[in-house]
SEPA-845251 format. One record per residue: residue number from 1; residue in three letters; x, y, z of N, C-alpha, C in turn. Coordinates in nm, 2 decimals, decimal comma, m for minus. Layout:
<recs>
{nr: NUM	rest: ALA	nxx: X	nyy: Y	nzz: Z	caxx: X	cayy: Y	cazz: Z	cxx: X	cyy: Y	czz: Z} .
...
</recs>
This chain:
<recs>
{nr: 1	rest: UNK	nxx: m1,65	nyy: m0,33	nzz: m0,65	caxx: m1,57	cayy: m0,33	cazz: m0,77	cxx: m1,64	cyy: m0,39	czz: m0,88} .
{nr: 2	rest: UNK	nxx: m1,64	nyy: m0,37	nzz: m0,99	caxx: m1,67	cayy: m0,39	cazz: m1,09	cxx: m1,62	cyy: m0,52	czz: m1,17} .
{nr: 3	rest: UNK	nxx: m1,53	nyy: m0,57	nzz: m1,11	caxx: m1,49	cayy: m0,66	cazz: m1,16	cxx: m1,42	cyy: m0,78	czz: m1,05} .
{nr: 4	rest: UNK	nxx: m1,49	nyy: m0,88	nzz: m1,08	caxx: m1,41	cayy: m0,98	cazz: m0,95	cxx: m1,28	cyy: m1,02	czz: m0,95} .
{nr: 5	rest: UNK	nxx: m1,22	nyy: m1,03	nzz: m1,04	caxx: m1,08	cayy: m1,05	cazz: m0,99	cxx: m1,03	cyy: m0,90	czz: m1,01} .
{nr: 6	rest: UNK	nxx: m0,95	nyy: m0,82	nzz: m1,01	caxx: m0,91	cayy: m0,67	cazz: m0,97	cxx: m0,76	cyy: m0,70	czz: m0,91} .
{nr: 7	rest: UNK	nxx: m0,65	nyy: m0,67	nzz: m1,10	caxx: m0,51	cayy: m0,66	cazz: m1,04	cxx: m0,49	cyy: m0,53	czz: m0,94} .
{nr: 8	rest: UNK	nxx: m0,37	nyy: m0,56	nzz: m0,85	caxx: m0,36	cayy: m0,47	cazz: m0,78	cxx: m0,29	cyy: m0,34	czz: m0,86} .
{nr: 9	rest: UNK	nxx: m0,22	nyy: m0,37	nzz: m0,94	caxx: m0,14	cayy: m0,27	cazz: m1,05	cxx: m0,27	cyy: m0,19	czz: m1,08} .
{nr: 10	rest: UNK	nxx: m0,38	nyy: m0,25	nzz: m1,15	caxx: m0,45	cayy: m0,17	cazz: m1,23	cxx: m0,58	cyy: m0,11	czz: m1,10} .
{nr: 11	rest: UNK	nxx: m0,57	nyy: m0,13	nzz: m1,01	caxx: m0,62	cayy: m0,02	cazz: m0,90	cxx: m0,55	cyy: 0,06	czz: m0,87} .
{nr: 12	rest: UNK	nxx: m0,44	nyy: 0,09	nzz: m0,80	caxx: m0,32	cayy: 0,15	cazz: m0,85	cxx: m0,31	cyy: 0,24	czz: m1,00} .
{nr: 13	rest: UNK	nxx: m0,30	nyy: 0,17	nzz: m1,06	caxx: m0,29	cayy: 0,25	cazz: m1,20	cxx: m0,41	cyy: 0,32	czz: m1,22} .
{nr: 14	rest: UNK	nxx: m0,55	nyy: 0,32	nzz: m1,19	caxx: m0,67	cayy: 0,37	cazz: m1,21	cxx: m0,66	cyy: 0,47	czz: m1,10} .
{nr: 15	rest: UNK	nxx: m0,61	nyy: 0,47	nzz: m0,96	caxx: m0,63	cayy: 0,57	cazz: m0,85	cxx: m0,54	cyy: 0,66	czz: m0,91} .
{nr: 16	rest: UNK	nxx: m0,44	nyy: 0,63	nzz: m0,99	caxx: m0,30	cayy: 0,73	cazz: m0,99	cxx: m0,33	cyy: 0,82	czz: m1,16} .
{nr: 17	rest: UNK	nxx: m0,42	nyy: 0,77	nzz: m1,20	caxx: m0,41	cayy: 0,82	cazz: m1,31	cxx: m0,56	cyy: 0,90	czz: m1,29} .
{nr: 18	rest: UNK	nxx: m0,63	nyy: 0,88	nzz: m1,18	caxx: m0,81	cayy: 0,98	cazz: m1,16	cxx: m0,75	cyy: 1,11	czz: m1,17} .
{nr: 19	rest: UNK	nxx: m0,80	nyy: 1,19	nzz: m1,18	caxx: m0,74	cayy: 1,37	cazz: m1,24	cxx: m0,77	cyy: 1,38	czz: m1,06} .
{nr: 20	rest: UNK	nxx: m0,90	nyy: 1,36	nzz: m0,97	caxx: m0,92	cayy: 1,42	cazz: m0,87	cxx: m0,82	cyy: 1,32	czz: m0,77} .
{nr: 21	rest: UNK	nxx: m0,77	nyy: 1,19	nzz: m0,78	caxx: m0,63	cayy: 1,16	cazz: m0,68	cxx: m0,50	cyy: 1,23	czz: m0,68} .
{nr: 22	rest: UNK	nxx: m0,44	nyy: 1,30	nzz: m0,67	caxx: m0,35	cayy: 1,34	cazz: m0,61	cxx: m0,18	cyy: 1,23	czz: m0,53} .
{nr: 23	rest: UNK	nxx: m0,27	nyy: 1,14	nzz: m0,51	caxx: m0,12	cayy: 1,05	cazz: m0,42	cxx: m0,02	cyy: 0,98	czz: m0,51} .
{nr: 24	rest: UNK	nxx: 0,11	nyy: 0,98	nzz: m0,47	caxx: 0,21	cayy: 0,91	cazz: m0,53	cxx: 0,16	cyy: 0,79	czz: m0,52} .
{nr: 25	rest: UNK	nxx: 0,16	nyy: 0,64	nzz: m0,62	caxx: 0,21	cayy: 0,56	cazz: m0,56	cxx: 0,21	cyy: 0,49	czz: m0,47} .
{nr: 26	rest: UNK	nxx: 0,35	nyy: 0,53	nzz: m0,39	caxx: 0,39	cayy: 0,51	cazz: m0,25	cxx: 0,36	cyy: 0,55	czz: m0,15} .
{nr: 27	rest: UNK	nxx: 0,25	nyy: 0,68	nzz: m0,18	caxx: 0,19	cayy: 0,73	cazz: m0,10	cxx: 0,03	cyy: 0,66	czz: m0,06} .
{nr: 28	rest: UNK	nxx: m0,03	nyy: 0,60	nzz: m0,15	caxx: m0,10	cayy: 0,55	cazz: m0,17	cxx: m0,10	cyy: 0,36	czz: m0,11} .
{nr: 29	rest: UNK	nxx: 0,00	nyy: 0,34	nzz: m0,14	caxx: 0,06	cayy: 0,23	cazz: m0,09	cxx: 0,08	cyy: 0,23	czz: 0,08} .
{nr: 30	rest: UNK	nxx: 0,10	nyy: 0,32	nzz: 0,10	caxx: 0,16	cayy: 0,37	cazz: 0,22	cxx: 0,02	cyy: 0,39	czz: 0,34} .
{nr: 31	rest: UNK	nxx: m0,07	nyy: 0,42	nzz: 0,29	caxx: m0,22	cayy: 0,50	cazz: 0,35	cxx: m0,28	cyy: 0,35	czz: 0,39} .
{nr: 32	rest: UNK	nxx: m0,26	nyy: 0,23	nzz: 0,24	caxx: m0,33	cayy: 0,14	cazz: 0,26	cxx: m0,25	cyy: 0,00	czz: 0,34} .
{nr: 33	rest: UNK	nxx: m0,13	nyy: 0,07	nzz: 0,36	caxx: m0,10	cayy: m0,05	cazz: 0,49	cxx: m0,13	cyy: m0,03	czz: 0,63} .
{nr: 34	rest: UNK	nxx: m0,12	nyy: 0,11	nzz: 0,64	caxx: m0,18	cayy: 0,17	cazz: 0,75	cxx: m0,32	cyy: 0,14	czz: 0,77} .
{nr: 35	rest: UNK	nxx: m0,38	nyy: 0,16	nzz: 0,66	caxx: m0,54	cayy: 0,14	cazz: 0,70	cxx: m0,59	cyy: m0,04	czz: 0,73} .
{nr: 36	rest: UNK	nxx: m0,51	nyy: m0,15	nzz: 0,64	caxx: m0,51	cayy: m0,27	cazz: 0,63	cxx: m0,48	cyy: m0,30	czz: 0,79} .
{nr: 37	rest: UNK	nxx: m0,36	nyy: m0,25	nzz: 0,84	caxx: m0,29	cayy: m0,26	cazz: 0,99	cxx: m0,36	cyy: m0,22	czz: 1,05} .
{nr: 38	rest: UNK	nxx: m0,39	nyy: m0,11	nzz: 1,10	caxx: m0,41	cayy: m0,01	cazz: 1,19	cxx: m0,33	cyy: 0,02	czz: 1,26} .
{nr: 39	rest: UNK	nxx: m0,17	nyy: 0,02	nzz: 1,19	caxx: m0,09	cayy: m0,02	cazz: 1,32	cxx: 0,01	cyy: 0,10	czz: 1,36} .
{nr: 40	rest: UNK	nxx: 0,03	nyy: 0,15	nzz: 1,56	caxx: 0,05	cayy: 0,24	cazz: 1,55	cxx: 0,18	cyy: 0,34	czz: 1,54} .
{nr: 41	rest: UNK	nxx: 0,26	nyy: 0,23	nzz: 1,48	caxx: 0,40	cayy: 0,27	cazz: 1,43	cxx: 0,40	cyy: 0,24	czz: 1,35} .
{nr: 42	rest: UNK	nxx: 0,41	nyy: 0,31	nzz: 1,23	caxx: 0,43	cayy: 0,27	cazz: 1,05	cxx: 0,59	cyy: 0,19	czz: 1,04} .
{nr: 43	rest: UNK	nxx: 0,65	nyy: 0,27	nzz: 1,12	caxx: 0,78	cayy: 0,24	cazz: 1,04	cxx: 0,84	cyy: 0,13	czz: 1,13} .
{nr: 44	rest: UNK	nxx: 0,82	nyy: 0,11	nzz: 1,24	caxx: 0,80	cayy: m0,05	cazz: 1,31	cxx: 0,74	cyy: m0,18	czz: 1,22} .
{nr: 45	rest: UNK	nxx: 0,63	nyy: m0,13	nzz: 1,18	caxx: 0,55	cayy: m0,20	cazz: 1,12	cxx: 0,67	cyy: m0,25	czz: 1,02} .
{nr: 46	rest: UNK	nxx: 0,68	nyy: m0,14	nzz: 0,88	caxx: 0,73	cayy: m0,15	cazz: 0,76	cxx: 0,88	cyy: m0,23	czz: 0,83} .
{nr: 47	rest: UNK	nxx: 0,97	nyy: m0,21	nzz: 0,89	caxx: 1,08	cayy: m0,25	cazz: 0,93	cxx: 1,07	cyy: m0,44	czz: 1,00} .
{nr: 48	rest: UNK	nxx: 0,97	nyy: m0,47	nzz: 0,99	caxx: 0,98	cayy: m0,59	cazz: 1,09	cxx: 0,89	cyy: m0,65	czz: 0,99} .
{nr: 49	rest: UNK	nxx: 0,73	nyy: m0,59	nzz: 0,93	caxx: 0,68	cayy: m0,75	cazz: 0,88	cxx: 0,70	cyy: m0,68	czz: 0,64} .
{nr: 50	rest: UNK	nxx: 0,73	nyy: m0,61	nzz: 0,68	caxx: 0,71	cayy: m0,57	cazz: 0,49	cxx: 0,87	cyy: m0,57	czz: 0,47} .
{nr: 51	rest: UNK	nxx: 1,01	nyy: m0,53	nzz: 0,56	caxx: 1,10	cayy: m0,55	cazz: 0,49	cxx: 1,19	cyy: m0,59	czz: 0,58} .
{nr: 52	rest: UNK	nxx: 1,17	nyy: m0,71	nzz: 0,63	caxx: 1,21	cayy: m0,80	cazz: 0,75	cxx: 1,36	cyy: m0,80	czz: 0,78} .
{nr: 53	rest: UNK	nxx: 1,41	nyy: m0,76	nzz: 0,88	caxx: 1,59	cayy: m0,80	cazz: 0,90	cxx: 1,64	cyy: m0,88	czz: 0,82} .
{nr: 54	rest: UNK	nxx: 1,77	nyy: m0,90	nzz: 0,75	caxx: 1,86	cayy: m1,02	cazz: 0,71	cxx: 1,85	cyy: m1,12	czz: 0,82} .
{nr: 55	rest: UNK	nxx: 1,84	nyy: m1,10	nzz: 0,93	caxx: 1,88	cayy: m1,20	cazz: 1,01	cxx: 1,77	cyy: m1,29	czz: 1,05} .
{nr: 56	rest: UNK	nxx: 1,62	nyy: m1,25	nzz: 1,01	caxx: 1,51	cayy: m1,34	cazz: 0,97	cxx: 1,51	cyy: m1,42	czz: 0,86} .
{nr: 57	rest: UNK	nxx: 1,59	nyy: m1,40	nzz: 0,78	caxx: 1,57	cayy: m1,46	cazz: 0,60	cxx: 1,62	cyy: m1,60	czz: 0,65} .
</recs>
């Protein structure tokens, strides 16, 4: 990267606005939790550590 500190918005905002990206967002969001994880249930994953039960809070 070109720059040492690098908001996450404005990577985001730079992938989503390249004419040759294509991904939402959330879709983009979504690719890179997967790829951060490697984990092999996404939505296990998303349900337990990104948007945790009330009954954890």
């Amino acid at each position: 990267m070109e720059a040492k500190t690098l908001n996450i918005g404005h990577l985001f905002g730079r992938a989503v606005s390249a004419p040759r990206c294509r991904s939402t967002p959330s879709e983009l969001l979504r690719s890179t939790v997967v790829h951060l994880n490697d984990h092999s249930d996404e939505d296990d994953f998303v349900n337990t550590h990104v948007f945790p039960p009330k009954s954890h809070l």
